[in-house]
C-alpha positions as CSV (number, residue, x, y, z in Angstrom):
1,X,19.1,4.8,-5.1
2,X,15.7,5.4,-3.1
3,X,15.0,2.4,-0.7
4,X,11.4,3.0,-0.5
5,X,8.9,1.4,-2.2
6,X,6.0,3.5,-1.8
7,X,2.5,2.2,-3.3
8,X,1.7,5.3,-5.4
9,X,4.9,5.8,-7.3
10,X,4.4,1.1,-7.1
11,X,1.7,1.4,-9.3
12,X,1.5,5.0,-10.6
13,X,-1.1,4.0,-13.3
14,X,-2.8,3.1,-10.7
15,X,-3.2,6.5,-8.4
16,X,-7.0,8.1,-8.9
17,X,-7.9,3.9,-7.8
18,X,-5.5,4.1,-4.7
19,X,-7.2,7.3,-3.4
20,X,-10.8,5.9,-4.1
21,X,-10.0,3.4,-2.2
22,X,-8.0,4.7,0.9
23,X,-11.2,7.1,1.3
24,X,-13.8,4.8,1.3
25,X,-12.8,1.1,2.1
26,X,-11.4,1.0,5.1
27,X,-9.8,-2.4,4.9
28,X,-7.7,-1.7,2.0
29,X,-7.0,1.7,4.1
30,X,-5.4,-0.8,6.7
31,X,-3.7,-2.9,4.6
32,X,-1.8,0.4,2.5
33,X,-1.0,1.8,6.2
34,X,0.7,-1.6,7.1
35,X,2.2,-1.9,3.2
36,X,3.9,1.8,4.3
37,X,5.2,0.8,8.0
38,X,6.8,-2.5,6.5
39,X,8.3,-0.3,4.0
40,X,9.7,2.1,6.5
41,X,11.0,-0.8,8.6
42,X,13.0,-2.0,5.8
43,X,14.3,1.2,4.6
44,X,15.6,1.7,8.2
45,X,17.6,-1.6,8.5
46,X,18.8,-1.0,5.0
47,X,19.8,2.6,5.5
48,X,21.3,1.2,9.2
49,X,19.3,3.2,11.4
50,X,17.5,0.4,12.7
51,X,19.4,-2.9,13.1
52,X,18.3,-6.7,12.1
53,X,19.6,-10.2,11.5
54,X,19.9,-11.2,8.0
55,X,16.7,-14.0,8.7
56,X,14.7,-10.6,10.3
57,X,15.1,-8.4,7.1
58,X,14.0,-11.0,4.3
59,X,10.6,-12.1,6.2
60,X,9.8,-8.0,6.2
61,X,11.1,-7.9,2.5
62,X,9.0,-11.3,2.1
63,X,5.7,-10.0,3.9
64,X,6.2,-6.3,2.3
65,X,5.9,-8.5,-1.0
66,X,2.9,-10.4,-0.4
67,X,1.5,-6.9,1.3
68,X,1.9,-5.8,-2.4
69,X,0.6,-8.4,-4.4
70,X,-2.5,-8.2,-2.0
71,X,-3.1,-4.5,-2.6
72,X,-2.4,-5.0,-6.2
73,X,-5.1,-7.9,-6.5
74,X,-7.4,-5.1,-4.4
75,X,-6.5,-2.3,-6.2
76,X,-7.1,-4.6,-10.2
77,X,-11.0,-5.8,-8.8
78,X,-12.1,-2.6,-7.0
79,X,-15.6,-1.7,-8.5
80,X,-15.7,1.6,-11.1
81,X,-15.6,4.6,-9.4
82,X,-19.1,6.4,-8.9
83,X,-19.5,9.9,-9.8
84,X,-22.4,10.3,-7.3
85,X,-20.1,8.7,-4.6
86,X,-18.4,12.5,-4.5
87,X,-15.0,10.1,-3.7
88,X,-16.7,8.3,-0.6
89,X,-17.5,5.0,-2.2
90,X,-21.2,5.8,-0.5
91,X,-24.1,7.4,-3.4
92,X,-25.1,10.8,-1.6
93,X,-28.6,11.1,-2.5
C-alpha cells in the first residue's frame, strides 16, 4: 500500500489546474510545498524512519487534511486558464 498522498495523483482530474497554478500563484505554490512536506513527515513515521507519539502523528494527519481541503477549495475557484498567459497566469502582450 503506498503511504503517500501526493496532490496530483489526490486530484488527478485536477492536474493541467494544479500546474497553472504552482507556476503562477505563488501562494498556492506555498501551500502545495507544505501539503508535500506534511505528507513526507507522515509517510516517515508510518514507514518508522522517523519516530512520533501517537498525539504527534494524528495532528500532521489532521493538518495534512485541512492542507488538502484548502488546496482543493483553491484548486475548484481558480480563474480559467488564459491562453495568452503562455502558463504564467500574467497576459504577455
Amino acid at each position: 500500500m503506498d503511504l503517500h498522498h501526493p496532490i496530483l495523483r489526490e486530484f488527478p482530474e485536477h492536474r493541467e489546474i494544479i500546474r497553472r497554478l504552482k507556476g503562477a500563484d505563488e501562494h498556492f505554490r506555498k501551500m502545495f510545498d507544505e501539503y508535500h512536506r506534511l505528507d513526507d513527515a507522515v509517510y516517515r513515521i508510518e514507514e518508522e524512519i522517523d519516530f512520533a507519539t501517537d498525539q504527534e502523528i494524528e495532528e500532521l494527519k489532521m493538518r495534512r487534511a485541512k492542507l488538502k481541503d484548502y488546496l482543493y477549495h483553491l484548486i475548484r475557484h481558480a480563474p480559467p486558464a488564459c491562453p495568452a498567459c503562455e502558463g504564467t497566469g500574467v497576459a504577455r502582450l
